[in-house]
PDB file of N, CA, C, O and CB in Angstrom:
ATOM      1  N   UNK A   1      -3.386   7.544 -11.184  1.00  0.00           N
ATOM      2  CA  UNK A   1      -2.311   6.600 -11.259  1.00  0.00           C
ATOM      3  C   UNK A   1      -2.371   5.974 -12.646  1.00  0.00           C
ATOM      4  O   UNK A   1      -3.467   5.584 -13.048  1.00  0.00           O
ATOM      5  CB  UNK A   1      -2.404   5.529 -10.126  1.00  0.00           C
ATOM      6  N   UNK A   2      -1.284   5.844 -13.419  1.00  0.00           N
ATOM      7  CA  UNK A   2      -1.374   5.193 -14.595  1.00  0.00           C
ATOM      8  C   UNK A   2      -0.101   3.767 -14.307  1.00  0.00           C
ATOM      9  O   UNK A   2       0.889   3.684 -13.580  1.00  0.00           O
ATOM     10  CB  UNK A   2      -1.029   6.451 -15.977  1.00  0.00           C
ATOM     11  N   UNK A   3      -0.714   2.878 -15.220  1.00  0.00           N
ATOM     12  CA  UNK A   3       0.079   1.473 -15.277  1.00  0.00           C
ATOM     13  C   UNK A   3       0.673   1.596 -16.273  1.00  0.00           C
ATOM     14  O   UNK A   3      -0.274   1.882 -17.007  1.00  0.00           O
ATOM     15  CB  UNK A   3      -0.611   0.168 -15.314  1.00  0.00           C
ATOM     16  N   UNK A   4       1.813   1.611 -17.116  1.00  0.00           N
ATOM     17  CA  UNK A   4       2.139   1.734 -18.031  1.00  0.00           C
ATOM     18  C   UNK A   4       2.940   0.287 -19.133  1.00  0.00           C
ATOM     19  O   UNK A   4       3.812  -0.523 -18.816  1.00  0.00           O
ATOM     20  CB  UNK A   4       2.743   2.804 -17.622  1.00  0.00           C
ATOM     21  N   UNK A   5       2.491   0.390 -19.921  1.00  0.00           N
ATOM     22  CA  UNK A   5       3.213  -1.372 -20.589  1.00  0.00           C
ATOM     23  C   UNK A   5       3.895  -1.048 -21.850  1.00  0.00           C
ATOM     24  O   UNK A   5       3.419  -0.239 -22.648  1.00  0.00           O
ATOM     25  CB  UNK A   5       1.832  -2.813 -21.123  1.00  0.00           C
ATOM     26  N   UNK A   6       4.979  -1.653 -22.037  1.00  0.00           N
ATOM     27  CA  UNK A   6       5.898  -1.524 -23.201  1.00  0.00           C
ATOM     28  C   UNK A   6       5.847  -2.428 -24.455  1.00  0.00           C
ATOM     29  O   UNK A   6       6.605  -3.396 -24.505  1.00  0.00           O
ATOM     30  CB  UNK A   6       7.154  -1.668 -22.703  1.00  0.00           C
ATOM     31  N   UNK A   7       5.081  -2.191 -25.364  1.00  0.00           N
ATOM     32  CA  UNK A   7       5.057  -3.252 -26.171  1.00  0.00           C
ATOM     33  C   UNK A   7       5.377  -2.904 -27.741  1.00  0.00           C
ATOM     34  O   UNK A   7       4.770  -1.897 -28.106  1.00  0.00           O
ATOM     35  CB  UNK A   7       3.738  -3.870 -25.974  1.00  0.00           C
ATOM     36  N   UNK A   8       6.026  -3.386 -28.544  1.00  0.00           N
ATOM     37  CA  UNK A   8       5.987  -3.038 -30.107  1.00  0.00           C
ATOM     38  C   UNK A   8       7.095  -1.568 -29.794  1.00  0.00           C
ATOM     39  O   UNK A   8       6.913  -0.549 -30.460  1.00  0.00           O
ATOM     40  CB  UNK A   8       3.965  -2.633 -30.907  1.00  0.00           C
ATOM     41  N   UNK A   9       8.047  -1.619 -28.885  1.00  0.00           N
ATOM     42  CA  UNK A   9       8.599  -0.361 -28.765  1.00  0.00           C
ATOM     43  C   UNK A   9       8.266   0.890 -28.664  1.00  0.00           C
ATOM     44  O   UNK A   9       8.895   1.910 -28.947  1.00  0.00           O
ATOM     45  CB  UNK A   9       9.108  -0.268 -29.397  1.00  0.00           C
ATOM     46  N   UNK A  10       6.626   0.639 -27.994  1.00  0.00           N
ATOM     47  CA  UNK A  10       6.251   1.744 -27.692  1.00  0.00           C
ATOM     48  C   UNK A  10       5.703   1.406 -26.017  1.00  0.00           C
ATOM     49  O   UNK A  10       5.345   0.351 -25.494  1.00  0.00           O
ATOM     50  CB  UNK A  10       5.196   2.284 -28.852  1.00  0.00           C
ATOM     51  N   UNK A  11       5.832   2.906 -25.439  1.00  0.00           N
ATOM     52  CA  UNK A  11       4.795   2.722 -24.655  1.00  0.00           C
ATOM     53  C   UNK A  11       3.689   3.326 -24.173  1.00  0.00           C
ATOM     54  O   UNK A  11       3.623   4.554 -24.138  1.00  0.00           O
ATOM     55  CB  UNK A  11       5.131   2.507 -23.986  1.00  0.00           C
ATOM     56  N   UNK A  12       2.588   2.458 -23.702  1.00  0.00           N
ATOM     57  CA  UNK A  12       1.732   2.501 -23.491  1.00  0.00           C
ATOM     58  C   UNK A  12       1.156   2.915 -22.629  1.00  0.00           C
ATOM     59  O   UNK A  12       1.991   3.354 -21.837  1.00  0.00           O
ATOM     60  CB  UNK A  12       1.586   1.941 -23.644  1.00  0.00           C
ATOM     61  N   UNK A  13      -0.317   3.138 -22.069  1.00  0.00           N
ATOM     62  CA  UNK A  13      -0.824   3.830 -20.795  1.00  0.00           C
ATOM     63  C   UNK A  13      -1.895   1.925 -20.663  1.00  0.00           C
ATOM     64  O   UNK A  13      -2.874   1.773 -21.393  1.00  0.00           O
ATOM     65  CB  UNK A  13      -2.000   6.010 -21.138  1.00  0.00           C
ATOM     66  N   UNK A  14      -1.490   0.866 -19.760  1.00  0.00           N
ATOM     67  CA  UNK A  14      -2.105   0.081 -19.652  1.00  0.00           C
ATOM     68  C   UNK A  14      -3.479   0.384 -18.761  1.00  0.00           C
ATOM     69  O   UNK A  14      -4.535   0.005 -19.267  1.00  0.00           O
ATOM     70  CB  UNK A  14      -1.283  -0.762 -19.336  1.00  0.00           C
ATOM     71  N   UNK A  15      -3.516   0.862 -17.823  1.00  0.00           N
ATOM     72  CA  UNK A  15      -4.239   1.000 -16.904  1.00  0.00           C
ATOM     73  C   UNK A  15      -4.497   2.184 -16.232  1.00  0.00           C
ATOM     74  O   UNK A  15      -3.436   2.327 -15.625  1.00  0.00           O
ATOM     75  CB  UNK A  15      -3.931   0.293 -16.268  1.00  0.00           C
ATOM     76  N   UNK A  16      -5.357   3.350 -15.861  1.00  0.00           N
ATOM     77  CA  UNK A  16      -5.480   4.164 -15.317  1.00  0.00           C
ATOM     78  C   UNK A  16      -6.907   4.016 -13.838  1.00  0.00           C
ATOM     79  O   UNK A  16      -7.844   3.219 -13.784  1.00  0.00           O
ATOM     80  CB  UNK A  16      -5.528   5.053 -16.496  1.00  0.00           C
ATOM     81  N   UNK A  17      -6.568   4.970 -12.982  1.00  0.00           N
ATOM     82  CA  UNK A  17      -7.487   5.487 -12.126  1.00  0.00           C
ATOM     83  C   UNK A  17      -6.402   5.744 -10.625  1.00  0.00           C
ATOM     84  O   UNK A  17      -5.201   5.948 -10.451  1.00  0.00           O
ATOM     85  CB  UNK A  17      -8.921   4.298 -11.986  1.00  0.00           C
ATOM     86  N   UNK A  18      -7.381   5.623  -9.915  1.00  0.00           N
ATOM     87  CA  UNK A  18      -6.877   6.321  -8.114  1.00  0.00           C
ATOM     88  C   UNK A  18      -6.712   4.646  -7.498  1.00  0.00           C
ATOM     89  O   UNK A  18      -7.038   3.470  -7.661  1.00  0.00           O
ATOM     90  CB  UNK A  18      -8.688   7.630  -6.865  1.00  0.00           C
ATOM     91  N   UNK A  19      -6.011   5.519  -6.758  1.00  0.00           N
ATOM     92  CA  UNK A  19      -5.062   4.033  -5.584  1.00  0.00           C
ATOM     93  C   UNK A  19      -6.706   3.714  -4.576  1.00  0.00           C
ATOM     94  O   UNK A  19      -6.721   2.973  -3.593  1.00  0.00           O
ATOM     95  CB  UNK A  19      -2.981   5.043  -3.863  1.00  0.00           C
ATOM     96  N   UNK A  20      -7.502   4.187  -4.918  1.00  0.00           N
ATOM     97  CA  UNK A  20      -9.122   3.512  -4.101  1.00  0.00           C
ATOM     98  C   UNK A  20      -9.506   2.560  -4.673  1.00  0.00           C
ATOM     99  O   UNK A  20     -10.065   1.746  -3.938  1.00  0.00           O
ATOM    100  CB  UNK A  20     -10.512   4.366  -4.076  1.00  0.00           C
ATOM    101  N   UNK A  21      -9.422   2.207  -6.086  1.00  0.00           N
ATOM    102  CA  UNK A  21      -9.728   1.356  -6.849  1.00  0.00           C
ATOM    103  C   UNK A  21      -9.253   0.066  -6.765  1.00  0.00           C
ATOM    104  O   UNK A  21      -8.066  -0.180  -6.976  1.00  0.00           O
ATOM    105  CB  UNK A  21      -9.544   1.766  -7.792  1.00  0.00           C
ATOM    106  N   UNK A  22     -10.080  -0.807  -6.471  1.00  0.00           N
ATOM    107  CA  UNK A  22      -8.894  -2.424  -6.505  1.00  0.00           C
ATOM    108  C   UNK A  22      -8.702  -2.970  -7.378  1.00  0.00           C
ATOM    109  O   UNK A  22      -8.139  -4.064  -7.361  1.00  0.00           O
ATOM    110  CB  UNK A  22      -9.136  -3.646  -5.857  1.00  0.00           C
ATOM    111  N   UNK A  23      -9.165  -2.301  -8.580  1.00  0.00           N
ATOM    112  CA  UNK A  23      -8.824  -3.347  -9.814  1.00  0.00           C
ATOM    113  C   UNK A  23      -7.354  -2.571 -10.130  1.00  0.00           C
ATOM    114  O   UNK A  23      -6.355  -3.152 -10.554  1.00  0.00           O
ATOM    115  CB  UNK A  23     -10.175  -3.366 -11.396  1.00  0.00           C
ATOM    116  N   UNK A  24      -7.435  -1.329  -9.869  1.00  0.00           N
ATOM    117  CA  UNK A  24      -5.336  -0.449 -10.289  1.00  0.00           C
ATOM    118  C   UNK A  24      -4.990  -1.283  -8.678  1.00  0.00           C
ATOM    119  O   UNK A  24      -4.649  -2.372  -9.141  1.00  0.00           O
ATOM    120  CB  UNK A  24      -4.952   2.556 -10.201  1.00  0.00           C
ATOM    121  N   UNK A  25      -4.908  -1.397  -7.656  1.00  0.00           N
ATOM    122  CA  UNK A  25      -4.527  -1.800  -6.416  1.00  0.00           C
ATOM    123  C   UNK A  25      -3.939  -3.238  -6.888  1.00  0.00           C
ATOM    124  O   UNK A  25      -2.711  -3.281  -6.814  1.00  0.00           O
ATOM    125  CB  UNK A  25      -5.778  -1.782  -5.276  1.00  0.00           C
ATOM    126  N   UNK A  26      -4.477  -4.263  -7.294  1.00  0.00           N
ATOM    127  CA  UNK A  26      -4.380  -5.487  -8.018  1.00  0.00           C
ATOM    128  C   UNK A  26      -3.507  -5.417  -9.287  1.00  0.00           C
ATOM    129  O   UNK A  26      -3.055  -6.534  -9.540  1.00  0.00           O
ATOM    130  CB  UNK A  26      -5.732  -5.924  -8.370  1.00  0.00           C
ATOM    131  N   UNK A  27      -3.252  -4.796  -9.869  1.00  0.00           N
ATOM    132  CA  UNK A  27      -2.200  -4.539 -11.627  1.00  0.00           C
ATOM    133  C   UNK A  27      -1.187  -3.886 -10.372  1.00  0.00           C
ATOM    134  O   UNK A  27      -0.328  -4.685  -9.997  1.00  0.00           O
ATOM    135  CB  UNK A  27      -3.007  -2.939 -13.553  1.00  0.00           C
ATOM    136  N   UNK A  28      -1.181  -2.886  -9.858  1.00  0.00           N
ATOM    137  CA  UNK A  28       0.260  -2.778  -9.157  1.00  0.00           C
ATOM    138  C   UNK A  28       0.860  -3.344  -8.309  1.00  0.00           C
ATOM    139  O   UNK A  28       2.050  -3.078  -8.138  1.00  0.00           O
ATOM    140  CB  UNK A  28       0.469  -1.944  -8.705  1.00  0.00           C
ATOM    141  N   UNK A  29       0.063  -4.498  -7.360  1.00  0.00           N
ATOM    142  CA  UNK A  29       0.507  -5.544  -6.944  1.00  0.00           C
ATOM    143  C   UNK A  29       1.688  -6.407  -7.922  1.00  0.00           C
ATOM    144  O   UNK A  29       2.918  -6.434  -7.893  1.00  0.00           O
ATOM    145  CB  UNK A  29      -0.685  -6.210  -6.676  1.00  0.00           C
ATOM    146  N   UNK A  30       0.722  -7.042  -8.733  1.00  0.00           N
ATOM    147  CA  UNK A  30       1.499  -7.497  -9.819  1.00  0.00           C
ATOM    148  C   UNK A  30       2.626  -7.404  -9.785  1.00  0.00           C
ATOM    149  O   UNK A  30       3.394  -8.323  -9.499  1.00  0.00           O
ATOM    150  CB  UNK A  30       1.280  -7.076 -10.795  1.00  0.00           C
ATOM    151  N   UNK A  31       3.086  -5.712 -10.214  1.00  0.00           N
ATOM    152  CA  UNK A  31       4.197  -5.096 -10.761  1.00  0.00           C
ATOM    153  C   UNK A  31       5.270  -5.309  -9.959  1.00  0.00           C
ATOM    154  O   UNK A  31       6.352  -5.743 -10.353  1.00  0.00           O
ATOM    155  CB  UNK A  31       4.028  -3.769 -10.983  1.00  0.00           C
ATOM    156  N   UNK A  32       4.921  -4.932  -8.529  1.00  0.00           N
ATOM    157  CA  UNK A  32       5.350  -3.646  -7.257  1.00  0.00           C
ATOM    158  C   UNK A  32       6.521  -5.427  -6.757  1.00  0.00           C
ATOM    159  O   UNK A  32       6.506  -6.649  -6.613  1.00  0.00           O
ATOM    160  CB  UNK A  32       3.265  -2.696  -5.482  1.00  0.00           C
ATOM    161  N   UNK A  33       7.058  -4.596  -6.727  1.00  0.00           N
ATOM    162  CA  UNK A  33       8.148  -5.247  -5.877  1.00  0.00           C
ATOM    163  C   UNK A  33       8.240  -5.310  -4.364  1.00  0.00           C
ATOM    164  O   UNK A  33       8.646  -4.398  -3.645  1.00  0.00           O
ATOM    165  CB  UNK A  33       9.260  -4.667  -6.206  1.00  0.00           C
ATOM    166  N   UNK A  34       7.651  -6.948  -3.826  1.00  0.00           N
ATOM    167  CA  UNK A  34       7.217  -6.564  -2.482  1.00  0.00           C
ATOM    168  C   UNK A  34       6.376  -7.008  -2.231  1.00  0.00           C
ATOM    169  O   UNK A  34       6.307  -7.546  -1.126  1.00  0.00           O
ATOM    170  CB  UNK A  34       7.022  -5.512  -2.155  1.00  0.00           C
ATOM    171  N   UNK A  35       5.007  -7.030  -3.334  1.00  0.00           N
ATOM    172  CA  UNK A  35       3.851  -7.241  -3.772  1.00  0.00           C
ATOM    173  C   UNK A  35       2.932  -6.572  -3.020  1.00  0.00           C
ATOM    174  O   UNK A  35       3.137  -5.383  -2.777  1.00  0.00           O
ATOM    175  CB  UNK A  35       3.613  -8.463  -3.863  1.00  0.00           C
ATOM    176  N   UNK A  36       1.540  -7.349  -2.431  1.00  0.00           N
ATOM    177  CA  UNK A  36       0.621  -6.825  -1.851  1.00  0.00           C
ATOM    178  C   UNK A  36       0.671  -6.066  -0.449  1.00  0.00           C
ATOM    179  O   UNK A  36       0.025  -5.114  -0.011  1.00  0.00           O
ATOM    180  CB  UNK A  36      -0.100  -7.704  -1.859  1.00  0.00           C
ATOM    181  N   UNK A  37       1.932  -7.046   0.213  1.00  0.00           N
ATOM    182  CA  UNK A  37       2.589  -6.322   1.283  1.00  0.00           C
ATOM    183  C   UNK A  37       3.074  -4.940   1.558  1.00  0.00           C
ATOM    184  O   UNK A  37       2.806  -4.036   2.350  1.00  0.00           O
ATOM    185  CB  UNK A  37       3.445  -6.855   1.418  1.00  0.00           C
ATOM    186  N   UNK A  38       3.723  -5.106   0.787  1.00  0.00           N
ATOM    187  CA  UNK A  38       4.713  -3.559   0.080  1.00  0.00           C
ATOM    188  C   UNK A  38       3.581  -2.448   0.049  1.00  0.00           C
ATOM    189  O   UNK A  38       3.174  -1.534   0.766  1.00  0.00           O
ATOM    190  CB  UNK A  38       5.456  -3.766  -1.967  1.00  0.00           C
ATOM    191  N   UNK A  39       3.274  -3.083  -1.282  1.00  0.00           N
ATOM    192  CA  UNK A  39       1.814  -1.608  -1.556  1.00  0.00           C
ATOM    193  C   UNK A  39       1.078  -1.254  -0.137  1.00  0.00           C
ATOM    194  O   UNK A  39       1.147  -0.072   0.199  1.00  0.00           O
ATOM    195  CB  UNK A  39       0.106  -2.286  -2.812  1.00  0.00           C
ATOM    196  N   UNK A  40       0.447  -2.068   0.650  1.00  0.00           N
ATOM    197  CA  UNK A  40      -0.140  -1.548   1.748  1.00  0.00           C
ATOM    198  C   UNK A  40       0.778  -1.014   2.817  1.00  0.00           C
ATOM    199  O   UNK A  40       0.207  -0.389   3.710  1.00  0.00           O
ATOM    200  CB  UNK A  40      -0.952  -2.494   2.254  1.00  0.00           C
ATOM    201  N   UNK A  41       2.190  -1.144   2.913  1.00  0.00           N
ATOM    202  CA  UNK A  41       3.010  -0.410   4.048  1.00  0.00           C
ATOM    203  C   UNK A  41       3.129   0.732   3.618  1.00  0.00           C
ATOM    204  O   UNK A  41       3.162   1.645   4.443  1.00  0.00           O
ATOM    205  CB  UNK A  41       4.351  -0.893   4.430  1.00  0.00           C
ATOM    206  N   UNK A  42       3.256   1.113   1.804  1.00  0.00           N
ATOM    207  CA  UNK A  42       3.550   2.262   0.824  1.00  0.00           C
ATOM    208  C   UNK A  42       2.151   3.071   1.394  1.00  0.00           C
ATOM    209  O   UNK A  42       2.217   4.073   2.106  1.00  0.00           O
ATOM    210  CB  UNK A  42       3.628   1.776  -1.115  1.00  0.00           C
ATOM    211  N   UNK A  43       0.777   2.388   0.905  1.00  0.00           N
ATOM    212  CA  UNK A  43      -0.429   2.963   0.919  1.00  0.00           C
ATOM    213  C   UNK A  43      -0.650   3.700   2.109  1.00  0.00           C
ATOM    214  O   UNK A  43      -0.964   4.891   2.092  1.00  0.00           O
ATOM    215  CB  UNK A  43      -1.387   2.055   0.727  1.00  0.00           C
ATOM    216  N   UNK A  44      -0.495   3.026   3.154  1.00  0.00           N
ATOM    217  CA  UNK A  44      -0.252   3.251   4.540  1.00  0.00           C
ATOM    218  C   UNK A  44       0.347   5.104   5.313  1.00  0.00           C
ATOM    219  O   UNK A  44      -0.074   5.922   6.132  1.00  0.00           O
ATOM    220  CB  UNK A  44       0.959   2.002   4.724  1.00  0.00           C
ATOM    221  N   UNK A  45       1.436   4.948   4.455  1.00  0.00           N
ATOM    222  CA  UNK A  45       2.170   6.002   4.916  1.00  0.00           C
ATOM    223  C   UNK A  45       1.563   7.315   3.739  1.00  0.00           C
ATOM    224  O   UNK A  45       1.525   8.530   3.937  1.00  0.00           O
ATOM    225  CB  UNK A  45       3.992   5.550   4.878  1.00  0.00           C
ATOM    226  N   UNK A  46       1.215   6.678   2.735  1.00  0.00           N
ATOM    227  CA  UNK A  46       0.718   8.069   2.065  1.00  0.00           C
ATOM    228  C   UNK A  46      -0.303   8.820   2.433  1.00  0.00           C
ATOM    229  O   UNK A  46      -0.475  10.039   2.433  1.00  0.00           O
ATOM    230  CB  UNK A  46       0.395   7.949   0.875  1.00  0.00           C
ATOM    231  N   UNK A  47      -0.963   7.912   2.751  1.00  0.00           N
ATOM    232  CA  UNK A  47      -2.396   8.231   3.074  1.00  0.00           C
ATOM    233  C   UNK A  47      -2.208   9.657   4.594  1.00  0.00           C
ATOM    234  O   UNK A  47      -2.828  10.711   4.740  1.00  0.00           O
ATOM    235  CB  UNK A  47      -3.325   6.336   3.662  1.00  0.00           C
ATOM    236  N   UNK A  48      -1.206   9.085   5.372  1.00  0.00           N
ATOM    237  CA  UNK A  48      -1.084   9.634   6.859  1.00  0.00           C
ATOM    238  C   UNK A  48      -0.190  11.189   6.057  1.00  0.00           C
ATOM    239  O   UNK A  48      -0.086  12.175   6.785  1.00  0.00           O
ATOM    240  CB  UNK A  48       0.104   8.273   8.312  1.00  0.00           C
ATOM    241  N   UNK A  49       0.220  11.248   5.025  1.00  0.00           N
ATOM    242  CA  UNK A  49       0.857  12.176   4.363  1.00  0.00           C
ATOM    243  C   UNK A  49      -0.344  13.258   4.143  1.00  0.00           C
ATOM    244  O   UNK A  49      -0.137  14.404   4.541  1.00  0.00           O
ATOM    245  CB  UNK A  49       1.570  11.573   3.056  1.00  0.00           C
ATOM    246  N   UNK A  50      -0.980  13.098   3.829  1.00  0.00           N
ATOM    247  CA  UNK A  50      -2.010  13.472   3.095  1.00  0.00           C
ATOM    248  C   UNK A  50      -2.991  14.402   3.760  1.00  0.00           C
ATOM    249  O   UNK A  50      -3.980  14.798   3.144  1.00  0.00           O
ATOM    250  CB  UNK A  50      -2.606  12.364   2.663  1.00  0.00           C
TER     251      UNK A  50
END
């Protein structure tokens, strides 16, 4: 999973690793529209994908 940030008109790779990790779990909170909620109904269903 990469986080990506736009700065100086470029962009960037802010953050990388796997959705196991809580420190990327926590930066896409952040982002995620929905927030921590969201991500775990998202996380939820991928996982059963899988």
């Amino acid at each position: 999973m990469h986080v990506l940030k736009f700065a100086n008109g470029q962009v960037r790779i802010d953050h990388q690793g796997g959705l196991e990790e809580s420190g990327i779990r926590k930066v896409i909170c952040t982002i995620m529209e929905g927030g921590p909620r969201a991500f775990d109904k998202c996380y939820r269903r991928i996982r059963l994908k899988v």
